[in-house]
N, C-alpha and C positions, 0 to 999 in steps of 0.2 A: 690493873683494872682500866678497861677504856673510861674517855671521857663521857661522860653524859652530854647531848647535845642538845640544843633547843629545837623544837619543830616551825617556832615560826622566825627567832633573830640570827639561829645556827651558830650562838655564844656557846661556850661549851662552861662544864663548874671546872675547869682549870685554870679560868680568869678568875682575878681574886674578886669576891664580891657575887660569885653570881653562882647562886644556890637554885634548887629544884627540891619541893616540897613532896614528899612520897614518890608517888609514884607518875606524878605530871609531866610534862615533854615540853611544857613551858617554862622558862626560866623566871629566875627574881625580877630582872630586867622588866622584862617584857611584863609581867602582872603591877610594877610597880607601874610603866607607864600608862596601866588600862585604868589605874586608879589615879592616877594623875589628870591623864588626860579623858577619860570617858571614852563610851561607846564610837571607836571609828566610824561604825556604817550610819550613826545619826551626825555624825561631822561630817563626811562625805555628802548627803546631803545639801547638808545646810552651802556646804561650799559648791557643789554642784549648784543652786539656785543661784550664789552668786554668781557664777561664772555665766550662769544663763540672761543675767540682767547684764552680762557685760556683750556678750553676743548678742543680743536683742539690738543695743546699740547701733551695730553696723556700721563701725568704725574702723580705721585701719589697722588699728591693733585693739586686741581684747584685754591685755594685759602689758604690764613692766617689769621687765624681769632684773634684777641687779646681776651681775655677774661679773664675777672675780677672777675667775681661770680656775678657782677652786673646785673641788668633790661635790661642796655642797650644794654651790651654786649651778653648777651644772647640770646638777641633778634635780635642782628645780625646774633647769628652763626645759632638761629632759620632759619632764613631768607635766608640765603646761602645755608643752606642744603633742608629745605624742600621746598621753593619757587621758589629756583633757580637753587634747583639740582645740585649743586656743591660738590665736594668732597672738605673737610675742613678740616685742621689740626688747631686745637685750639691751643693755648700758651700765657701761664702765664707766668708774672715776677713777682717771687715772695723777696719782697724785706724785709722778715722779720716779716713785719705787716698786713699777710693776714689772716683774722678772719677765724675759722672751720667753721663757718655759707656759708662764700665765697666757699670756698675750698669743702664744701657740693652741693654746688649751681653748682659750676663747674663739678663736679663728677657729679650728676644727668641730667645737661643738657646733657654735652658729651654719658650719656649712654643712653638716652632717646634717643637722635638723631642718636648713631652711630657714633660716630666722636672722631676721635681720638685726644690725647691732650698730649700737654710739658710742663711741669713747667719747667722757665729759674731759675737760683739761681744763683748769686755770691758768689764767701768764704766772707762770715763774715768776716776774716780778710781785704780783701779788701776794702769791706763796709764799715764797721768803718775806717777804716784807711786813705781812698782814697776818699772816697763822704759824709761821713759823714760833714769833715770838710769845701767840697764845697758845701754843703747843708746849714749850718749853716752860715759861711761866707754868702754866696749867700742870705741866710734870712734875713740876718740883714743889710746886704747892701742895700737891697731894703727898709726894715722898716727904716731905714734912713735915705734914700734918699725921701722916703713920709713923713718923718716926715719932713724934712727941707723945701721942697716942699710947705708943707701944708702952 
C-alpha cells in the first residue's frame, strides 16, 4: 500500500504519529497545529502590520535576525528578506563553539540574500572566567536536583 501523503507538510502516515482522518489530504500534524496555533492568514496579518510599523520607521534595518548557520535560522532570515521584504541585519553570538560548517552556512545565506551580518564575541577572558563557572554550576544544579527529584 503507498503512503498516504499530506497536501500541505508532505509528512507521510509512515511517520509514527502522524495519522489522516477519513478521507482528508491533511495530516494529524498539520490540523493539530491549526488548533494550536489559529487561523495563519489572521496571523499573517497581524505580523504584516508589524512589519509595516517597522518600515514606516525608515531606518537602516527593519528588522534583527539571530542566526546560527542553522535550517532554522536561515530560514527565517530567508523569510524576512525575500517574503517580506524587510531590510535585515543578521547577528551571531559567537560563543567559541561555532563549527566552520556554521560560519560557511552564515556567510553564504547573508551573501545570497544581501544582508548584512555581526558576529557578537566576548573576550575569552570573560567566558571563562565569568560564565563558564555559571555554566557549570548551573549544570550540575539542575542534574541534581533531577537526580533527587527522580
Amino acid at each position: 500500500m503507498d503512503a498516504k501523503e499530506c497536501s500541505r507538510c508532505l509528512l507521510n502516515d509512515r511517520i509514527p504519529g502522524v495519522t489522516f482522518l477519513g478521507d482528508s489530504q491533511v495530516c494529524s500534524v498539520c490540523i493539530n497545529y491549526d488548533q494550536t496555533w489559529g487561523n495563519w492568514s489572521e496571523k499573517r496579518k497581524e505580523l504584516d502590520q508589524i512589519f509595516d510599523i517597522a518600515r514606516k520607521k525608515k531606518r537602516s534595518f527593519d528588522v534583527l535576525v539571530p542566526l546560527s548557520g542553522g535550517k532554522d535560522s536561515s530560514y527565517v532570515l530567508y523569510l524576512c528578506r525575500r517574503v517580506f521584504n524587510l531590510k535585515c541585519l543578521a547577528v551571531t553570538f559567537d560563543n567559541g563553539f561555532l563549527s566552520d560548517h556554521a560560519k560557511q552556512n552564515i556567510s553564504n545565506a547573508c551573501d545570497r540574500l544581501g544582508v548584512d551580518h555581526v558576529y557578537f564575541r566576548l573576550d575569552r577572558g570573560f567566558l571563562y572566567t565569568r560564565l563558564w563557572p555559571f555554566l557549570i554550576h548551573g549544570c550540575w544544579a539542575n542534574l541534581l536536583k533531577l537526580l533527587y527529584l527522580a
